[in-house]
N, C-alpha and C positions, 0 to 999 in steps of 0.2 A: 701431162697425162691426167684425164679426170679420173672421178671413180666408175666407169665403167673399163677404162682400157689398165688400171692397177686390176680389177677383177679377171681377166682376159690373161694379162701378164701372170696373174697367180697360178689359175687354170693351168696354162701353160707351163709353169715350173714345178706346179705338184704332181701334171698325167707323164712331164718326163721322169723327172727321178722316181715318181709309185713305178712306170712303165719299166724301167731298168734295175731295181728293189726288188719287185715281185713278187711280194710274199704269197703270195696265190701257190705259183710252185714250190717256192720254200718250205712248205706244209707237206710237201712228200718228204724232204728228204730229214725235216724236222721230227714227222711221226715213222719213218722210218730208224730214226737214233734213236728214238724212245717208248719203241712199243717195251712193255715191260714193266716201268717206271712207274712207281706211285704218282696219284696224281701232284701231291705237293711239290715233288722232287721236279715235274715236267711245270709246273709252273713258276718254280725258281731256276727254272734254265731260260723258258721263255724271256721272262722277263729280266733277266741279266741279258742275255744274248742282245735282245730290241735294244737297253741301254749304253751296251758296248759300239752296237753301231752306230746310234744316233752321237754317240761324242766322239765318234772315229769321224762320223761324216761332217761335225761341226768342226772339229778341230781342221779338215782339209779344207772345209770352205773358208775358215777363219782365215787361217796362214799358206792357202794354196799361194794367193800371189806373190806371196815373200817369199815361199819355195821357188816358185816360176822366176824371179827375179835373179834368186841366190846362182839356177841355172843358165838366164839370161834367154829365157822360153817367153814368150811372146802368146797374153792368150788366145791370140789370132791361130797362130802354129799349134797350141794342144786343143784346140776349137777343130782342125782338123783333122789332131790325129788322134781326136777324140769319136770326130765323129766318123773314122775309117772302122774304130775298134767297138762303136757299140751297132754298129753296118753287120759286124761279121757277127754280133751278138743276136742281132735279130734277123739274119738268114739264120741260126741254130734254131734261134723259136721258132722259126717259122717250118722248118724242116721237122720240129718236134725231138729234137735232141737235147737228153733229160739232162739238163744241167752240167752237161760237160765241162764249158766253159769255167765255172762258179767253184764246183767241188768235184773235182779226178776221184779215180776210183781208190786212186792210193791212200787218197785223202779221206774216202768213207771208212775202209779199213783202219788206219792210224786212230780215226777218229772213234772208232768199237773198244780201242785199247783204252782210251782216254777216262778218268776218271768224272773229269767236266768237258760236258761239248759245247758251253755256252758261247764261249769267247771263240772258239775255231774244232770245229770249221762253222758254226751258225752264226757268231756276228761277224766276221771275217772267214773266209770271202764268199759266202753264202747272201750274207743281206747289205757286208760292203765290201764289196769288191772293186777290183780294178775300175770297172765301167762305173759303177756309184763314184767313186770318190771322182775320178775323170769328170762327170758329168755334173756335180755340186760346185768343183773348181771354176770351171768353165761358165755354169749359170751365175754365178758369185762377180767372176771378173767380166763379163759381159754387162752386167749390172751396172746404169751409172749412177744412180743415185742412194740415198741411203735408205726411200722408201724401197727402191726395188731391192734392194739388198736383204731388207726385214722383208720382203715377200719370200725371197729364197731361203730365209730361215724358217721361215711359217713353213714353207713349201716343207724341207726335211723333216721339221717335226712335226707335220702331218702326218707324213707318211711312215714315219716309226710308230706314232701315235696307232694309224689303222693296221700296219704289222701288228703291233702288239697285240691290239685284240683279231686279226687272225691268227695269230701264232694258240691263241687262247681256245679259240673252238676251231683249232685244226682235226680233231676225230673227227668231229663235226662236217666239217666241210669235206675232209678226205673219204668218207662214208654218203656222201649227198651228193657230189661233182664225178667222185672214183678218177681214175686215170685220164677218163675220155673225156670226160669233164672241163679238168687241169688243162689240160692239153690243146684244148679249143680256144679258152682264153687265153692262153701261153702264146698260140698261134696270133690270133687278136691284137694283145698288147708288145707279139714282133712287127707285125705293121705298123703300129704306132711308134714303135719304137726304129723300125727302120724310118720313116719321113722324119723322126726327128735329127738323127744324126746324118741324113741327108744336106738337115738343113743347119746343122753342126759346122759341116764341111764346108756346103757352100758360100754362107755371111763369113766362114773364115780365109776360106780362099779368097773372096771378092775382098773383104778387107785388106787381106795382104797384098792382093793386086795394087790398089788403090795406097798400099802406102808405097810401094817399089814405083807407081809412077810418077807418085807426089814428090816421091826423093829425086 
């Protein structure tokens, strides 16, 4: 790979995991836990929450394949059924279904009681969730080399890196975009996000093809 197809390759690993992160949406239900809030108190949740996730989603890319291994999961097999369960993630974007998925309603409530919202529900499973940690694993063990490997770290902490600062001017943005706003880009990055777990499935299915005949 020169350096134009490492640049392509990055591209590619930072619009999926920003694409299934989100934080675009996350900015609702973030200024929604803290209308209220002094500003300092909302900028020590921000920025604990972003940090909580970015080392939830290092630590699954780190040790994802010695979990997959421990299971005897092949990441051909959660390649597909990675890319079955961010399919069903992005028909909800694209339907405009407010974060169903990510945070239950049981979960907003619980989360009213809570004294800190940082660690959950906003960095679990708000900014990583099931589909995030899935989709770092999978970019990680698809990876053959150790440059692409450091691309898929750059990749995650980029994308905690631009959460952060939206999580930062979420009034901001929640006051400029409004609902209909959110919702259009939501819609947006479900199409992106559906061709990628399309194509999740498919290099995984075709690989599995390919080793069942080889065997």
């Amino acid at each position: 790979m020169d350096a134009g197809d490492y640049l392509l390759y990055f591209v590619y690993v930072f619009s999926t995991i920003f694409v299934i992160v989100n934080p675009i949406e996350a900015t609702m239900v973030y200024v929604t836990l803290t209308i209220g809030l002094p500003p300092l108190e909302k900028s020590r949740i921000y920025k604990r929450a972003t940090l909580v996730a970015f080392i939830i989603a290092i630590l699954f890319a780190m040790a994802g394949d010695l979990v997959l291994r421990l299971f005897g999961i092949t990441t051909d097999s959660l390649s597909v059924a990675g890319g079955v369960l961010l399919f069903l993630v992005a028909i909800d974007m694209l339907r405009g279904v407010h974060q169903q998925k990510k945070v239950t309603e049981e979960e907003l409530k619980d989360a009213n009681s809570r004294e800190d919202i940082s660690v959950f529900p906003l960095a679990t499973p708000l900014l990583t969730g099931p589909g995030a940690i899935t989709t770092v694993v999978v970019l990680m063990g698809s990876a053959e080399s150790i440059a692409e490997k450091s691309i898929v770290i750059l990749g995650i902490a980029l994308t905690y890196t631009v959460t952060l600062i939206v999580l930062k001017f979420s009034d901001y943005i929640d006051r400029v975009l409004g609902i209909t706003g959110v919702m259009v880009l939501n819609r947006v990055m479900g199409l992106i996000l559906g061709a990628v777990a399309v194509n999740f499935a498919a290099v995984g299915a075709w690989n599995i093809y390919q080793s069942m005949a080889g065997g």
